[in-house]
HTML snippet that shows the backbone in 3Dmol.js (N, CA, C, O; Angstrom):
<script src="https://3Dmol.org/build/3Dmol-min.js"></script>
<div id="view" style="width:600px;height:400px;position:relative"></div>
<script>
const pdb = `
ATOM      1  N   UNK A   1       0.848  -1.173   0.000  1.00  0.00           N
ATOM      2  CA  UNK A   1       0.000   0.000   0.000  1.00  0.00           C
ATOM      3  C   UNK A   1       0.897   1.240   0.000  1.00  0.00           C
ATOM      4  O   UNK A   1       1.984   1.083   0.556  1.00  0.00           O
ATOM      5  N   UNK A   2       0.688   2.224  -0.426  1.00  0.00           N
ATOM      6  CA  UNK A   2       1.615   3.367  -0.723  1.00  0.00           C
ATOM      7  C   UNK A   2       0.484   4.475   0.225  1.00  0.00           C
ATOM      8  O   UNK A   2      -0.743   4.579   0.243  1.00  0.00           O
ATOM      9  N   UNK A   3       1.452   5.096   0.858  1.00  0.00           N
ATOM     10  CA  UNK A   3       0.766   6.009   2.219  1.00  0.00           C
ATOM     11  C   UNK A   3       1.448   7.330   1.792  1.00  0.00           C
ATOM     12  O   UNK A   3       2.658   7.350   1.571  1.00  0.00           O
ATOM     13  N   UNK A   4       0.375   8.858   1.630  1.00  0.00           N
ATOM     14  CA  UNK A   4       1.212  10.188   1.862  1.00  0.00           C
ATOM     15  C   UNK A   4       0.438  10.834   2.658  1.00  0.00           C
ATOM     16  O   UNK A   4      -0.775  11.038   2.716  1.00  0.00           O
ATOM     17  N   UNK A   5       1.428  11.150   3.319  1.00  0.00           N
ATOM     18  CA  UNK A   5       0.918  12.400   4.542  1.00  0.00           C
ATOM     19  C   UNK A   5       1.359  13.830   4.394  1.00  0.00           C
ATOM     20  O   UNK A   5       2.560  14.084   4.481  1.00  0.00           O
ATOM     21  N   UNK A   6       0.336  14.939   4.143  1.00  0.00           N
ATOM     22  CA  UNK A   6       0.690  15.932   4.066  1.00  0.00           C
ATOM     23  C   UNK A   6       0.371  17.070   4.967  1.00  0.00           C
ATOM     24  O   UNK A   6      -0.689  16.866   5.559  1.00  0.00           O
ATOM     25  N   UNK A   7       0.764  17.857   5.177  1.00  0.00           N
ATOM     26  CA  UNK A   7       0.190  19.136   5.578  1.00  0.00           C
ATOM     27  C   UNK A   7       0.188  20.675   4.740  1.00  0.00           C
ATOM     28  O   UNK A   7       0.749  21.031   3.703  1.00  0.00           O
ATOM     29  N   UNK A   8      -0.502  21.222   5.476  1.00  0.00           N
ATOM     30  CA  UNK A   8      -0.291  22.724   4.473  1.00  0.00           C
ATOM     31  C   UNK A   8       1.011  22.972   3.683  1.00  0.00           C
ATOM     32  O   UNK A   8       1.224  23.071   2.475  1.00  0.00           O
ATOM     33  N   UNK A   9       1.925  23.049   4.925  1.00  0.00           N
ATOM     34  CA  UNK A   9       3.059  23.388   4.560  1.00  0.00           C
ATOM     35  C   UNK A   9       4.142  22.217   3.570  1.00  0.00           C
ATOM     36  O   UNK A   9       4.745  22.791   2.664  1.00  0.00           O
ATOM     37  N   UNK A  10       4.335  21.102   3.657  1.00  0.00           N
ATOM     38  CA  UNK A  10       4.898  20.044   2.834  1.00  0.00           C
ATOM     39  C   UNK A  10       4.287  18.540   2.625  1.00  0.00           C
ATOM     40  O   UNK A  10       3.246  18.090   3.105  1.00  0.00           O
ATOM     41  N   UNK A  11       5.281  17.860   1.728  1.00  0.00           N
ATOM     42  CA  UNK A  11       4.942  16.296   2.018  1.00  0.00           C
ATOM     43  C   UNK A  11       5.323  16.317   3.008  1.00  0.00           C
ATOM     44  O   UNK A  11       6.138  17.222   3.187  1.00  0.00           O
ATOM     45  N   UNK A  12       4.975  15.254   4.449  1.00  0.00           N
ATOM     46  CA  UNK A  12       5.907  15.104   5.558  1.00  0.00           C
ATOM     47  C   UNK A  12       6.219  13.495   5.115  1.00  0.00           C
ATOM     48  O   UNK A  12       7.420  13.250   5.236  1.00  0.00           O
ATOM     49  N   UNK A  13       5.335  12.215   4.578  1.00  0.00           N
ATOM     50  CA  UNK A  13       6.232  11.130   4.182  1.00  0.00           C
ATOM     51  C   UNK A  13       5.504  10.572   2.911  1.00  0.00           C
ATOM     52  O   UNK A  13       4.285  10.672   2.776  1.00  0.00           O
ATOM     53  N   UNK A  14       6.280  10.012   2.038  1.00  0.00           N
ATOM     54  CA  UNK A  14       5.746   9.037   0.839  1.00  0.00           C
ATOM     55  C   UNK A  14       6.210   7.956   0.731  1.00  0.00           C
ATOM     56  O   UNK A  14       7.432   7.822   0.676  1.00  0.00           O
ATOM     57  N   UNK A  15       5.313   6.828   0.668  1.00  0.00           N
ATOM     58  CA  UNK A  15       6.249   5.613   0.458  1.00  0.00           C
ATOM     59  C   UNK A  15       5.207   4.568   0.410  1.00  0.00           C
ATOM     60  O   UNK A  15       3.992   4.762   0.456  1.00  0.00           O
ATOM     61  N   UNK A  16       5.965   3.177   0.289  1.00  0.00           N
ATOM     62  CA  UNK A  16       5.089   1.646   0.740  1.00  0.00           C
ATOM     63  C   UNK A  16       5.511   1.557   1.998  1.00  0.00           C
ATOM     64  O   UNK A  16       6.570   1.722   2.605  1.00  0.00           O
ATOM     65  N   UNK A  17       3.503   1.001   2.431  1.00  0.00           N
ATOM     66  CA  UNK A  17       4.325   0.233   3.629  1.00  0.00           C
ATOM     67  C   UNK A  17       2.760  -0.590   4.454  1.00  0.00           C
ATOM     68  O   UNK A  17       1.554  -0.471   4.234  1.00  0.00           O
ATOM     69  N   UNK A  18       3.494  -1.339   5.355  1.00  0.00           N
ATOM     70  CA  UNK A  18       2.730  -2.379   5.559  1.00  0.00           C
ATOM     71  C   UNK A  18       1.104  -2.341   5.600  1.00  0.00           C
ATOM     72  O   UNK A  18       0.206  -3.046   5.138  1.00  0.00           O
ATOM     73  N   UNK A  19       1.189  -1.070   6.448  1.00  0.00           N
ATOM     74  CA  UNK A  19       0.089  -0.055   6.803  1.00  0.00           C
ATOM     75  C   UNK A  19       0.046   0.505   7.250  1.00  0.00           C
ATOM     76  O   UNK A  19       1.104   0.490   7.880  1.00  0.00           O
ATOM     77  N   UNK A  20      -1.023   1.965   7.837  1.00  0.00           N
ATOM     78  CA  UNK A  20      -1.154   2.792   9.136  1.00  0.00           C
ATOM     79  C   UNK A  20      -2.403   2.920  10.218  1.00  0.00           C
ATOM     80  O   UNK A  20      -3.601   2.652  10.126  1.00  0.00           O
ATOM     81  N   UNK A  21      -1.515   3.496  11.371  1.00  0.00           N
ATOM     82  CA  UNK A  21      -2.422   3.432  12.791  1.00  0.00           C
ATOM     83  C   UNK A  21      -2.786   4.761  12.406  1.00  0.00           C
ATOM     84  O   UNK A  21      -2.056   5.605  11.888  1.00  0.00           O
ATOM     85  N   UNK A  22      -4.056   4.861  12.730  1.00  0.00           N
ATOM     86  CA  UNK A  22      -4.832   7.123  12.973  1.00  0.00           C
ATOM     87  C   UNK A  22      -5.735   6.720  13.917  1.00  0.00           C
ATOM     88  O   UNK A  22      -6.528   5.792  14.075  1.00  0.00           O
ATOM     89  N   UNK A  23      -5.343   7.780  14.542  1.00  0.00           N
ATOM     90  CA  UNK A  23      -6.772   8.322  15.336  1.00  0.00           C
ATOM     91  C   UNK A  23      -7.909   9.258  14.564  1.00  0.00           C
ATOM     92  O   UNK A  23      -7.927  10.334  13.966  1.00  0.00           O
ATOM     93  N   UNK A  24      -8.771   8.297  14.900  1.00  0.00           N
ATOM     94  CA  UNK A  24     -10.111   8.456  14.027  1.00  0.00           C
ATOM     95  C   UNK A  24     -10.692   9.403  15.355  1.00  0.00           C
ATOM     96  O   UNK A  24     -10.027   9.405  16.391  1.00  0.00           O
ATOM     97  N   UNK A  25     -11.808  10.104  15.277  1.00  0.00           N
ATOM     98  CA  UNK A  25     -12.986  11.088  16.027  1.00  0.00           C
ATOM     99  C   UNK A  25     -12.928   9.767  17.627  1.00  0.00           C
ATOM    100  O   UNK A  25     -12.563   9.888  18.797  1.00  0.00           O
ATOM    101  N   UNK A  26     -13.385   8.852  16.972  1.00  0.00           N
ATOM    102  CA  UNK A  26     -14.282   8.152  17.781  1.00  0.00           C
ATOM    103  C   UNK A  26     -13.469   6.830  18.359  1.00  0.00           C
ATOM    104  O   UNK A  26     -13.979   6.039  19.152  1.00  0.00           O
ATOM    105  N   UNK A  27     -12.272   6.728  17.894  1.00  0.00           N
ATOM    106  CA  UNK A  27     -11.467   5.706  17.957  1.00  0.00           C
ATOM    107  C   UNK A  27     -10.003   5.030  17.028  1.00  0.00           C
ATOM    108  O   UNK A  27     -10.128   5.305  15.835  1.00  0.00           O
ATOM    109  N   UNK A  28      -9.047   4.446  17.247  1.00  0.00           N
ATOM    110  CA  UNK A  28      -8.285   4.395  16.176  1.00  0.00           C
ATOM    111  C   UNK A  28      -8.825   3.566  15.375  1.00  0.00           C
ATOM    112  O   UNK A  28      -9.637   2.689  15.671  1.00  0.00           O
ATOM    113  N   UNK A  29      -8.266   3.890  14.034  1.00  0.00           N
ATOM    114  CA  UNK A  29      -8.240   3.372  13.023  1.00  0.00           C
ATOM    115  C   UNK A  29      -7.014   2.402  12.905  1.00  0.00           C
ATOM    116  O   UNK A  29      -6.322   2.261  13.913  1.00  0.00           O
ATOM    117  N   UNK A  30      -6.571   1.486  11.370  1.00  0.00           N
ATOM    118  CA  UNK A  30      -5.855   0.585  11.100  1.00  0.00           C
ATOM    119  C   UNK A  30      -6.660   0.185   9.751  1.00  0.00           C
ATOM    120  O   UNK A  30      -7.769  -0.290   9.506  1.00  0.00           O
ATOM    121  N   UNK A  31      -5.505   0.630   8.976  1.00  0.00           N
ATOM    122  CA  UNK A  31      -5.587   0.511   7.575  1.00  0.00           C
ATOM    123  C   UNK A  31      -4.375  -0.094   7.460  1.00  0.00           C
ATOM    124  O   UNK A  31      -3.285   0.086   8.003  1.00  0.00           O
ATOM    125  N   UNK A  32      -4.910  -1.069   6.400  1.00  0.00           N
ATOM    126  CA  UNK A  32      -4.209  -2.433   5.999  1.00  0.00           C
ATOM    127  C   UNK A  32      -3.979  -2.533   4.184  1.00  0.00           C
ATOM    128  O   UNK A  32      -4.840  -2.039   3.455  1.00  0.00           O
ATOM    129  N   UNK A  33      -3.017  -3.067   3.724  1.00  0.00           N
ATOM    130  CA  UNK A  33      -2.931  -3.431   2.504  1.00  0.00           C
ATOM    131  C   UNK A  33      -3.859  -4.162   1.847  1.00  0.00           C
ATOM    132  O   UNK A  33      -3.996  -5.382   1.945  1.00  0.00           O
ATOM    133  N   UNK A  34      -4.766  -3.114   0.896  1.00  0.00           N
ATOM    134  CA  UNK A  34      -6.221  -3.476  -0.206  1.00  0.00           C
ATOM    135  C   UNK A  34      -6.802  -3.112   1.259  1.00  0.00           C
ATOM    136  O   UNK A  34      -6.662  -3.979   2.122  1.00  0.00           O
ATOM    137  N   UNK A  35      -7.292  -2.187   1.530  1.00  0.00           N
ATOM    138  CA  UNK A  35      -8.186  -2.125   3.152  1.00  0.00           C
ATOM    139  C   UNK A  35      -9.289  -1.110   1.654  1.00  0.00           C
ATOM    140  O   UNK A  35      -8.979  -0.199   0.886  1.00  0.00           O
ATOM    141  N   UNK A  36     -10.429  -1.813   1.847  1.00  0.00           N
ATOM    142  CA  UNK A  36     -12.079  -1.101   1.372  1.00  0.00           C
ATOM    143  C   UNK A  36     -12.145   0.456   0.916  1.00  0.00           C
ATOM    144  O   UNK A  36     -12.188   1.289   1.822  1.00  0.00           O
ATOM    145  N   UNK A  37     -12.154   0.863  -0.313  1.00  0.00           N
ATOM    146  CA  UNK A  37     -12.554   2.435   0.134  1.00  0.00           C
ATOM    147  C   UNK A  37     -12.949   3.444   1.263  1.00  0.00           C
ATOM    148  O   UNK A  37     -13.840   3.106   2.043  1.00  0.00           O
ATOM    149  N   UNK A  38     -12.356   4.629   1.395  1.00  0.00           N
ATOM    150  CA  UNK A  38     -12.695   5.236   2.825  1.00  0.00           C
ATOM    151  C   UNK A  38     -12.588   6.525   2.969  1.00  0.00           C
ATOM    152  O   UNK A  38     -11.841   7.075   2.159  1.00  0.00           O
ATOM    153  N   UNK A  39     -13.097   7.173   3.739  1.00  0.00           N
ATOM    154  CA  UNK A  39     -13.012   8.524   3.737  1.00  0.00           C
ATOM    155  C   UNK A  39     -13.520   8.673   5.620  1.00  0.00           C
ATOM    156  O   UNK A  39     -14.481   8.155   6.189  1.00  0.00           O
ATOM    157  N   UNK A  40     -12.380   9.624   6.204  1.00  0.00           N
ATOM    158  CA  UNK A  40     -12.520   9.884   7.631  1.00  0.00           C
ATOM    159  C   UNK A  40     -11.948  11.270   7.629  1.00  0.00           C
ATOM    160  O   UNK A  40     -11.269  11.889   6.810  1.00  0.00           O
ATOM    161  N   UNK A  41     -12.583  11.643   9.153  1.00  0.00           N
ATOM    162  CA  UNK A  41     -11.738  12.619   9.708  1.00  0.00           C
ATOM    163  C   UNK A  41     -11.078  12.148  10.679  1.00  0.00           C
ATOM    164  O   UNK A  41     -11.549  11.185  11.284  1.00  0.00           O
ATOM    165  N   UNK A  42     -10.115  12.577  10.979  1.00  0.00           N
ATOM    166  CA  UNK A  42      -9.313  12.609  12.026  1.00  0.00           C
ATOM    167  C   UNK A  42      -9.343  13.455  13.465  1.00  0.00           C
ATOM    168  O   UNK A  42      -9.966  14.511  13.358  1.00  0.00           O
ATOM    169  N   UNK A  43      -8.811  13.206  14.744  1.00  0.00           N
ATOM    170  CA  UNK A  43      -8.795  13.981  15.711  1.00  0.00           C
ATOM    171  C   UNK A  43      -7.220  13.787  16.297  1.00  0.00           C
ATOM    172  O   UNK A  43      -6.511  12.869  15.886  1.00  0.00           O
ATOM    173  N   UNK A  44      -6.935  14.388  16.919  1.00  0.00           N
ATOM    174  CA  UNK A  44      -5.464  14.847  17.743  1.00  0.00           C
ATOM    175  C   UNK A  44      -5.137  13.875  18.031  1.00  0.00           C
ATOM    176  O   UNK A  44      -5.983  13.328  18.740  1.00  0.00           O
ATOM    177  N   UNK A  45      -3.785  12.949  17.753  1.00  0.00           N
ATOM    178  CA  UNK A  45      -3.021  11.490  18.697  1.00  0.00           C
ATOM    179  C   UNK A  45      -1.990  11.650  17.265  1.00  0.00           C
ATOM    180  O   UNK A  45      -1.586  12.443  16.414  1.00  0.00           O
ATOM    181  N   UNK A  46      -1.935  10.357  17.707  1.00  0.00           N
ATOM    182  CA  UNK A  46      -0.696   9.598  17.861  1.00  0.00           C
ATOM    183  C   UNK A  46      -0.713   8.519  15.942  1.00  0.00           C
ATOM    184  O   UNK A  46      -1.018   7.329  16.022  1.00  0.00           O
ATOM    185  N   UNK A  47      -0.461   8.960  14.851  1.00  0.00           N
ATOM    186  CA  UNK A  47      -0.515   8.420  14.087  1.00  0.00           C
ATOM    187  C   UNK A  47       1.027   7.514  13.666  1.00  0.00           C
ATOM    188  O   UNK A  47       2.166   7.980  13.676  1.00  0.00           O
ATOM    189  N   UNK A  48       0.675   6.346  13.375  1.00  0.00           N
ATOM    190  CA  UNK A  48       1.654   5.160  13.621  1.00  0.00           C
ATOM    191  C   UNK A  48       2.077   4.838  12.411  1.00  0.00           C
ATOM    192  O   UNK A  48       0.988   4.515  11.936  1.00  0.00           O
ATOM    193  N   UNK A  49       3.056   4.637  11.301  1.00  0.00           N
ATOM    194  CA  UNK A  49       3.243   4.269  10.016  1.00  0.00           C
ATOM    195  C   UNK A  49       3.651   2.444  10.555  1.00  0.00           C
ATOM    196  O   UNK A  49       4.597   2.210  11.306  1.00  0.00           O
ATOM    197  N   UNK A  50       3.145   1.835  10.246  1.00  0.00           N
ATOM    198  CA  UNK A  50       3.598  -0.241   9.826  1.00  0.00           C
ATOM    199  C   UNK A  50       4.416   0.194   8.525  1.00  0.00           C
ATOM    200  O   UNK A  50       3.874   0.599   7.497  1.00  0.00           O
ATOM    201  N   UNK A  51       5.889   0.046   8.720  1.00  0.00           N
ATOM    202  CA  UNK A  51       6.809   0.032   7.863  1.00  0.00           C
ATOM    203  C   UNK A  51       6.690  -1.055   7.073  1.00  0.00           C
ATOM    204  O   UNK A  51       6.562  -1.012   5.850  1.00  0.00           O
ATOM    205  N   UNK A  52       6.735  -2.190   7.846  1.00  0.00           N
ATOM    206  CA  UNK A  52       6.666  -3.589   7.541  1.00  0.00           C
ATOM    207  C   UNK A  52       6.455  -4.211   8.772  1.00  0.00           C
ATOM    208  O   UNK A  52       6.729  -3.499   9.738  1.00  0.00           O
ATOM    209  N   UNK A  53       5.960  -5.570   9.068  1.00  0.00           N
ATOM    210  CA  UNK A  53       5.983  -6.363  10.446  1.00  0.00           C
ATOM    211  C   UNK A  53       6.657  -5.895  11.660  1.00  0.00           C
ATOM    212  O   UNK A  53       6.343  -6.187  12.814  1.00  0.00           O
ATOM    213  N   UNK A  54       7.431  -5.284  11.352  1.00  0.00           N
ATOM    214  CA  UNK A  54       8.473  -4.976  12.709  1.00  0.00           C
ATOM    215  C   UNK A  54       9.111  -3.833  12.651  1.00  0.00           C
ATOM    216  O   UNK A  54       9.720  -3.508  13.670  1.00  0.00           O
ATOM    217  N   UNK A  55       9.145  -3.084  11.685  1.00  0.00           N
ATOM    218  CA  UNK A  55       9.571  -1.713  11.669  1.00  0.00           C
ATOM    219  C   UNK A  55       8.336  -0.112  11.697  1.00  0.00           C
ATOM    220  O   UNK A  55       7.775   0.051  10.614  1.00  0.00           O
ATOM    221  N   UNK A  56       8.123   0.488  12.333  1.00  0.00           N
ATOM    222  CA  UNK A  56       7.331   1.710  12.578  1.00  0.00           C
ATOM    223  C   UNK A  56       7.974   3.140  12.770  1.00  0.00           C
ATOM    224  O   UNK A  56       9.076   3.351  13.275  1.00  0.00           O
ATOM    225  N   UNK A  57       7.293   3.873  12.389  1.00  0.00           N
ATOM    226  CA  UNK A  57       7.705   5.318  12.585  1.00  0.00           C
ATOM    227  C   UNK A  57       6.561   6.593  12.664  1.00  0.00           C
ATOM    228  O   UNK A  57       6.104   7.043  11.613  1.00  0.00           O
ATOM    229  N   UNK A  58       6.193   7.063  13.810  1.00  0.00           N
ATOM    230  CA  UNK A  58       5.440   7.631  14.434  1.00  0.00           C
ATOM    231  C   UNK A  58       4.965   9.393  14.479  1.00  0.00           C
ATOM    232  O   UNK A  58       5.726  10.188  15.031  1.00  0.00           O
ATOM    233  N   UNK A  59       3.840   9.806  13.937  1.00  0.00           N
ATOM    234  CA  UNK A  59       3.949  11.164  14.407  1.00  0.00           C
ATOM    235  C   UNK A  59       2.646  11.798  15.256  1.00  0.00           C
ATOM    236  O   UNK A  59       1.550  11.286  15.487  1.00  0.00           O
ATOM    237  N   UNK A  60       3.051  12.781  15.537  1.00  0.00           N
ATOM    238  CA  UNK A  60       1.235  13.304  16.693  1.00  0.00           C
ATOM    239  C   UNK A  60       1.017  14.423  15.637  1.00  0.00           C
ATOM    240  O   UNK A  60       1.736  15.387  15.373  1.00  0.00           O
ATOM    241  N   UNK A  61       0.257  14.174  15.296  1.00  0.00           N
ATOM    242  CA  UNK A  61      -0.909  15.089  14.487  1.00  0.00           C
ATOM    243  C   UNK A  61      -1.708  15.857  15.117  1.00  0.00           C
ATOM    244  O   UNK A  61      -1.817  15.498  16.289  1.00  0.00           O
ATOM    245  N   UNK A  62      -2.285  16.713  14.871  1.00  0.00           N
ATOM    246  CA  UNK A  62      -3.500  17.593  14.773  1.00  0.00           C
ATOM    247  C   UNK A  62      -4.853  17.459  14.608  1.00  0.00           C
ATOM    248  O   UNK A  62      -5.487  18.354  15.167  1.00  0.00           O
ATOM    249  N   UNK A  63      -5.593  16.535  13.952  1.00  0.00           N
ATOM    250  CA  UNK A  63      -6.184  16.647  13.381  1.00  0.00           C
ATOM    251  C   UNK A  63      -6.630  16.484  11.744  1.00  0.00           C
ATOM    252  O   UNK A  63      -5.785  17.192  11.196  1.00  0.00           O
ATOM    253  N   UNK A  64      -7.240  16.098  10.988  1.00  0.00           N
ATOM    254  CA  UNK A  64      -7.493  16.320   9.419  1.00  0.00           C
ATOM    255  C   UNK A  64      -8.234  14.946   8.885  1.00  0.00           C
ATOM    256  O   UNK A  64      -8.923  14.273   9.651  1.00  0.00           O
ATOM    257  N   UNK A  65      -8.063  14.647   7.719  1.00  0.00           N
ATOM    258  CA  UNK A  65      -8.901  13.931   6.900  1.00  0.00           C
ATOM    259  C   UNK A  65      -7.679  12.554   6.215  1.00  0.00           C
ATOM    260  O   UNK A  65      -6.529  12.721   5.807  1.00  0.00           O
ATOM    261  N   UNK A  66      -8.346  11.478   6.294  1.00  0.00           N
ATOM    262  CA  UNK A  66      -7.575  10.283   5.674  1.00  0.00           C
ATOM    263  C   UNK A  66      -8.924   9.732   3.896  1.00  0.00           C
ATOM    264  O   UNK A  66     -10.135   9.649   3.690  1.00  0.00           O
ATOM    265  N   UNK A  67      -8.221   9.619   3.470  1.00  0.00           N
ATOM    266  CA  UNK A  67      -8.529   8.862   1.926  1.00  0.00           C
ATOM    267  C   UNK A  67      -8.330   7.750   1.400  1.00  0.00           C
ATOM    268  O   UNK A  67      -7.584   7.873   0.429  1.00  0.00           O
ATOM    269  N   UNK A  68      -8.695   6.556   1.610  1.00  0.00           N
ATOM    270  CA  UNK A  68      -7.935   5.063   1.345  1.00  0.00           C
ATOM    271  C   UNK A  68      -8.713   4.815  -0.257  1.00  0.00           C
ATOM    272  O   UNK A  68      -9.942   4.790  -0.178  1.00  0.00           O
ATOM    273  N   UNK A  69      -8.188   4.649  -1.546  1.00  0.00           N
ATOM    274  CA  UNK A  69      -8.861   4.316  -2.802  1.00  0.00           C
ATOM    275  C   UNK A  69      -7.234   3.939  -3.583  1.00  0.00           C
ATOM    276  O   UNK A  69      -6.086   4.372  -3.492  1.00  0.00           O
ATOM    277  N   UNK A  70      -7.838   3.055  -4.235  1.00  0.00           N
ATOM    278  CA  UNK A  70      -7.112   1.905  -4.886  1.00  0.00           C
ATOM    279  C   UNK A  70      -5.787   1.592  -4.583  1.00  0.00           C
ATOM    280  O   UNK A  70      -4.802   1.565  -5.320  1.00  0.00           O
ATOM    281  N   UNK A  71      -5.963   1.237  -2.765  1.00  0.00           N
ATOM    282  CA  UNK A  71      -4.517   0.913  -2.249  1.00  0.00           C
ATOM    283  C   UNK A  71      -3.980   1.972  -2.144  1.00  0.00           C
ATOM    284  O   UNK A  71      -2.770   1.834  -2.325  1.00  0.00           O
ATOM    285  N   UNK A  72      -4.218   2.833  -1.970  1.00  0.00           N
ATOM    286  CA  UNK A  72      -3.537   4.267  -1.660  1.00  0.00           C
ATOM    287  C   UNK A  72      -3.835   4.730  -0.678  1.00  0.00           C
ATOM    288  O   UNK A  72      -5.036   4.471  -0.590  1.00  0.00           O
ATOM    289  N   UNK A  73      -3.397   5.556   0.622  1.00  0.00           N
ATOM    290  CA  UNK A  73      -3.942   6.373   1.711  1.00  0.00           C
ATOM    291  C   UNK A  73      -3.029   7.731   1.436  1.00  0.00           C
ATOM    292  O   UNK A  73      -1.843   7.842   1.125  1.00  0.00           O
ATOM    293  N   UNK A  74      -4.218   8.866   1.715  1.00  0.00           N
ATOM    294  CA  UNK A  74      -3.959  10.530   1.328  1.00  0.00           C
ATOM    295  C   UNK A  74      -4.081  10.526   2.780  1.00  0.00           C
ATOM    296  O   UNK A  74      -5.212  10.342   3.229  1.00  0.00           O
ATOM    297  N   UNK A  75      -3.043  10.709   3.654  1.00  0.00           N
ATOM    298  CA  UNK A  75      -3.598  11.784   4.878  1.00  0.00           C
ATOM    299  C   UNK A  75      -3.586  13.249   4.795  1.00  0.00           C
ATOM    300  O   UNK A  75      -2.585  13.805   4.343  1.00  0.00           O
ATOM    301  N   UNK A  76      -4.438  13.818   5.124  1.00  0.00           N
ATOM    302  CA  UNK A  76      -4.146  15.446   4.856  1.00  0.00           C
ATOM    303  C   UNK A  76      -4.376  15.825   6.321  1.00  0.00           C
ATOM    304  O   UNK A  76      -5.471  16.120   6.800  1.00  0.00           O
ATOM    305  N   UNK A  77      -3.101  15.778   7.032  1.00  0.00           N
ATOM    306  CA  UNK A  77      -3.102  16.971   8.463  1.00  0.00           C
ATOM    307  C   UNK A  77      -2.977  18.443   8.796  1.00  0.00           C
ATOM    308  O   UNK A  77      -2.239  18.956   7.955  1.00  0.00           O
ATOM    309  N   UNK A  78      -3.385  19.299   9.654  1.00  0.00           N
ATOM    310  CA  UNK A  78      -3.479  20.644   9.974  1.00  0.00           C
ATOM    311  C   UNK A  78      -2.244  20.635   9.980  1.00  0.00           C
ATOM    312  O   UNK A  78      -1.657  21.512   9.346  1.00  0.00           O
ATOM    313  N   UNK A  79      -1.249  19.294  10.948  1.00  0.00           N
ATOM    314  CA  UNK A  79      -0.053  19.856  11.735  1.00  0.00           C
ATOM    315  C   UNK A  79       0.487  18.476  11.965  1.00  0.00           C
ATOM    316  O   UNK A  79      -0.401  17.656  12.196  1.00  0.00           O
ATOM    317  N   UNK A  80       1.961  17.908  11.962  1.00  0.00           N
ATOM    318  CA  UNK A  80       2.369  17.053  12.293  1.00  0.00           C
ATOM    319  C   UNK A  80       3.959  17.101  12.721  1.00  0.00           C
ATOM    320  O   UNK A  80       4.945  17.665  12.248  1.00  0.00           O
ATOM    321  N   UNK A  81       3.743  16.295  13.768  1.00  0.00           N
ATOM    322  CA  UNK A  81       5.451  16.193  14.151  1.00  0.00           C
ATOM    323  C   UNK A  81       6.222  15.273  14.919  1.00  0.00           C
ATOM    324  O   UNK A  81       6.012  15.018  16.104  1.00  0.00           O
ATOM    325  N   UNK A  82       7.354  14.655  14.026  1.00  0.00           N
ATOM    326  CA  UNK A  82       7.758  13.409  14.347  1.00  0.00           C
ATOM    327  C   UNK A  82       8.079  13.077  15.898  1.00  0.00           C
ATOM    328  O   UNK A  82       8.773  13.938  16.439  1.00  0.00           O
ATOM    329  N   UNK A  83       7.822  12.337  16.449  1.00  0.00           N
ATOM    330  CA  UNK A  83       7.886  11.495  17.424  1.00  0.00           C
ATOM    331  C   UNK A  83       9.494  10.532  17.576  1.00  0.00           C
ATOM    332  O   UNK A  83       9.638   9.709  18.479  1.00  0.00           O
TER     333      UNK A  83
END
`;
const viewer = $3Dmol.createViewer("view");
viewer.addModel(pdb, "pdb");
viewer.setStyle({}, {cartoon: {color: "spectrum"}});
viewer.zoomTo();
viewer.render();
</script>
């Protein structure tokens, strides 16, 4: 699955990878490789990149909107910063 996270100001990451953790409004999320069409908002935590099985890399967000369509995830955050 190929994941980008952006904010106003830049890309902050592009790449493949296993999958990602978000905090959804109401609870986290976990999007997975081929995970269903989707469209969310987001609320303030702790968003998790699955590099692969055993590798991760972490940032706390702000807030914003996630996009999952044809194996792809768009995060679009207010604000993010690596962990």
């Amino acid at each position: 699955m190929t994941l980008e996270i952006l904010t106003p100001e830049k890309k902050i990451y592009s790449g493949d990878v296993y999958g990602v953790q978000l905090p959804g409004i109401d609870g986290l999320l976990e999007v997975l490789d081929k995970h269903a069409p989707l469209v969310s908002a987001l609320g303030k935590g702790k968003l998790k990149i699955l590099k692969d099985k055993s590798s991760t890399e972490s940032f706390q967000i702000q807030g914003g909107f996630v996009e999952v369509l044809n194996n792809k995830a768009t995060v679009l955050v207010e604000g993010a910063q690596e962990m």
